[in-house]
C-alpha positions as CSV (number, residue, x, y, z in Angstrom):
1,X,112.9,91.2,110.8
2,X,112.0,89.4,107.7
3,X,109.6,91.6,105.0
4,X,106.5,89.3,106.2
5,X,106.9,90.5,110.1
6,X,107.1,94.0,108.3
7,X,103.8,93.7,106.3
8,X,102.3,92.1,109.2
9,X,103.1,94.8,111.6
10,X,101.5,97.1,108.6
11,X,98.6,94.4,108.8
12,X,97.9,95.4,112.9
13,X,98.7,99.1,112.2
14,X,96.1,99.1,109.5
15,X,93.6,97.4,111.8
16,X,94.1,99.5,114.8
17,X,93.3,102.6,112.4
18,X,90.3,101.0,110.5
19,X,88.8,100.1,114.2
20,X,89.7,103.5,115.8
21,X,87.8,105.1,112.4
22,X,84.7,103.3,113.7
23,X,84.7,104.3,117.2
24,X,86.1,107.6,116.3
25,X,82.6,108.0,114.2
26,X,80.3,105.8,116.6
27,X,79.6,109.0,118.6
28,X,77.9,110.5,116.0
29,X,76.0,107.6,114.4
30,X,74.6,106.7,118.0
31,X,73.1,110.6,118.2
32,X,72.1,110.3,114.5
33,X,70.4,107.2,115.5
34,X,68.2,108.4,118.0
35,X,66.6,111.2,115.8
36,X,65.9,108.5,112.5
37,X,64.6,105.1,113.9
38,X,66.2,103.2,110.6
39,X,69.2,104.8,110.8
40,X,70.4,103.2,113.5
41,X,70.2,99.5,111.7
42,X,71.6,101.0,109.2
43,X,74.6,102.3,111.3
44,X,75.3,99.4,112.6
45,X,75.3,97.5,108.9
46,X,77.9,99.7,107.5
47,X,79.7,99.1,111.3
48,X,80.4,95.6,110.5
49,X,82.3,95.3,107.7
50,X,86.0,97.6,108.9
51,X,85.0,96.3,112.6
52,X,85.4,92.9,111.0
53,X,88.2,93.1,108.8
54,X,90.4,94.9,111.7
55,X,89.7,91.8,113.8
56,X,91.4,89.2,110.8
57,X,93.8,91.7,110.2
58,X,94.5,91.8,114.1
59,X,94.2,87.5,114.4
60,X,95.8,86.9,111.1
61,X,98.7,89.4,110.2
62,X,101.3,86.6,108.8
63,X,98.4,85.0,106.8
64,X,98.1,88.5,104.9
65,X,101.6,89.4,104.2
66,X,102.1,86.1,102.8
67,X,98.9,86.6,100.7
68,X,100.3,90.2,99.7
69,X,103.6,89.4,99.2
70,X,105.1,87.8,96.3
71,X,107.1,84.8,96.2
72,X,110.7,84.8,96.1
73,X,113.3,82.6,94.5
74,X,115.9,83.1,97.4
75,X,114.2,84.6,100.9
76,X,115.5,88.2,101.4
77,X,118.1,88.8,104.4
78,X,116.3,89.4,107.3
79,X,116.1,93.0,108.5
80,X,117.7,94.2,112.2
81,X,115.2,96.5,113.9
82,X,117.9,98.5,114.9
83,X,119.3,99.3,111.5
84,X,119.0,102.7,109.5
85,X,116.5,101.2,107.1
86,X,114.4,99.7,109.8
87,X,114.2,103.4,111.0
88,X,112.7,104.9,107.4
89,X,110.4,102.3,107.3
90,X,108.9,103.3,110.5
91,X,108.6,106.9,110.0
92,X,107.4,106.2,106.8
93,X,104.6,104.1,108.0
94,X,104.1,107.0,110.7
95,X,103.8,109.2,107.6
96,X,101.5,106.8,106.0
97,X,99.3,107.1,109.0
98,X,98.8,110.1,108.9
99,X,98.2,110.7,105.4
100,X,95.4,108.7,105.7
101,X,94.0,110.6,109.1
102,X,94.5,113.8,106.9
103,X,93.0,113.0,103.7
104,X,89.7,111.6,105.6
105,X,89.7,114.7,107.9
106,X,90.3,117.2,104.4
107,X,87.5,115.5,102.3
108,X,85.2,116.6,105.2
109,X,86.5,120.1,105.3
110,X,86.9,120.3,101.4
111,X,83.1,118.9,101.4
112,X,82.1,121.4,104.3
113,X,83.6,124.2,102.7
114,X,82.9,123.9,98.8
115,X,79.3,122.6,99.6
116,X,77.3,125.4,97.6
117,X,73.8,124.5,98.9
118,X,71.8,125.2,101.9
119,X,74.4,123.9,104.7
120,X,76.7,126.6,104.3
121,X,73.7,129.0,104.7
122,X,72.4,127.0,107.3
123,X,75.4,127.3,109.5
124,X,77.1,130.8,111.1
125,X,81.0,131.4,110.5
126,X,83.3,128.9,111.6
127,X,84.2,129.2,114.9
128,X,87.2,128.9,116.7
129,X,87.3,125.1,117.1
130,X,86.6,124.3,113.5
131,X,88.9,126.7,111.7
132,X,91.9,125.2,114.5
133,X,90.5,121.7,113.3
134,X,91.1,122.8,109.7
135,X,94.7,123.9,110.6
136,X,95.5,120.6,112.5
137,X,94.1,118.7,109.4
138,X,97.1,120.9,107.5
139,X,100.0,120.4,109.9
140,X,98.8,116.2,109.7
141,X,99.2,116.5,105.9
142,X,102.2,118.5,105.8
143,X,103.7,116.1,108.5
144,X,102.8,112.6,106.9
145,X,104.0,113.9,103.3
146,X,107.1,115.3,105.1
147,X,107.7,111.6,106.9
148,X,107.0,110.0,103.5
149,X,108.7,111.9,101.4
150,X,111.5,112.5,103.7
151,X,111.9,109.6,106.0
152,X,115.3,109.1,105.2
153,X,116.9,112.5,106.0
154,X,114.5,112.4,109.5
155,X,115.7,108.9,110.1
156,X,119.9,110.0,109.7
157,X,118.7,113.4,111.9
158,X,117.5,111.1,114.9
159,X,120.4,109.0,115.0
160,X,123.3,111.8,115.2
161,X,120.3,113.2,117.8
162,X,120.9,109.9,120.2
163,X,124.7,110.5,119.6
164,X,124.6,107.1,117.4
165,X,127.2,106.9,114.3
166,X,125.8,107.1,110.8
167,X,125.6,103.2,110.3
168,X,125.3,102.0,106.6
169,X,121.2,101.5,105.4
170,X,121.0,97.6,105.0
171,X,119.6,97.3,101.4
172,X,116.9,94.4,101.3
């Protein structure tokens, strides 16, 4: 796998997650909608925009990396999927992933629950399903740092796991 099928798989990932961030919030903005009449234009303004970068980032991947990616004197050796480093790479983007689920999800809960005017009055304790969505916004944090931070260790873990021998990391 050369680094531009790498970005470009980065490229689809990224477009998938901008994409399921606007269906993920189009429940909302549709009920919002029906209350405030201008809202809903509105909604569906500030729609457009991710909806239509994850579509060229879907239909155009290779045309990105190559945009994002320096040029090189020699081209790098191309990567095998099946090697060590191909492994960290993918947790790591896993880890990324998630990162960026859990810092969205913790600015709402950091906004919720440091808001000092009337909506914290306004609404009773947290109930059951919000303080469990406040400690599944936690774990996703602690998870993506942990396959950030240690994607490597994870990645040699999984390998003795399927009974595989340590094999070398392929330095790019």
């Amino acid at each position: 796998m050369s680094r531009e099928d790498i970005v470009a798989i980065a490229s689809r990932l990224f477009a998938v997650f901008l994409a399921l961030g606007v269906v993920r919030h189009l429940g909302t903005l549709i009920m919002t909608a029906r209350t405030h009449d201008m809202f809903g234009y509105w909604a569906a303004v500030l729609a457009l925009p991710p909806l239509l970068a994850a579509v060229l980032l879907w239909r155009y991947p290779l045309a990105v990396a190559r945009k994002l990616l320096p040029v090189m004197k020699a081209p790098a050796a191309p990567l095998d999927a099946r090697s060590q480093t191909a492994l960290e790479l993918a947790l790591t983007a896993i880890g990324v992933w998630l990162l960026a689920q859990g810092l969205v999800a913790a600015s709402y809960w950091a906004t919720f629950l440091l808001h000092p005017g009337e909506a914290l009055r306004a609404h009773p304790p947290l109930g059951p399903s919000q303080r469990a969505d406040i400690v599944a916004t936690l774990v996703e944090l602690a998870l993506g740092a942990w396959l950030v931070a240690g994607s490597r260790g994870l990645g040699r873990a999984l390998r003795r796991l399927r009974g595989r021998p340590e094999a070398p990391a392929s330095e790019p």
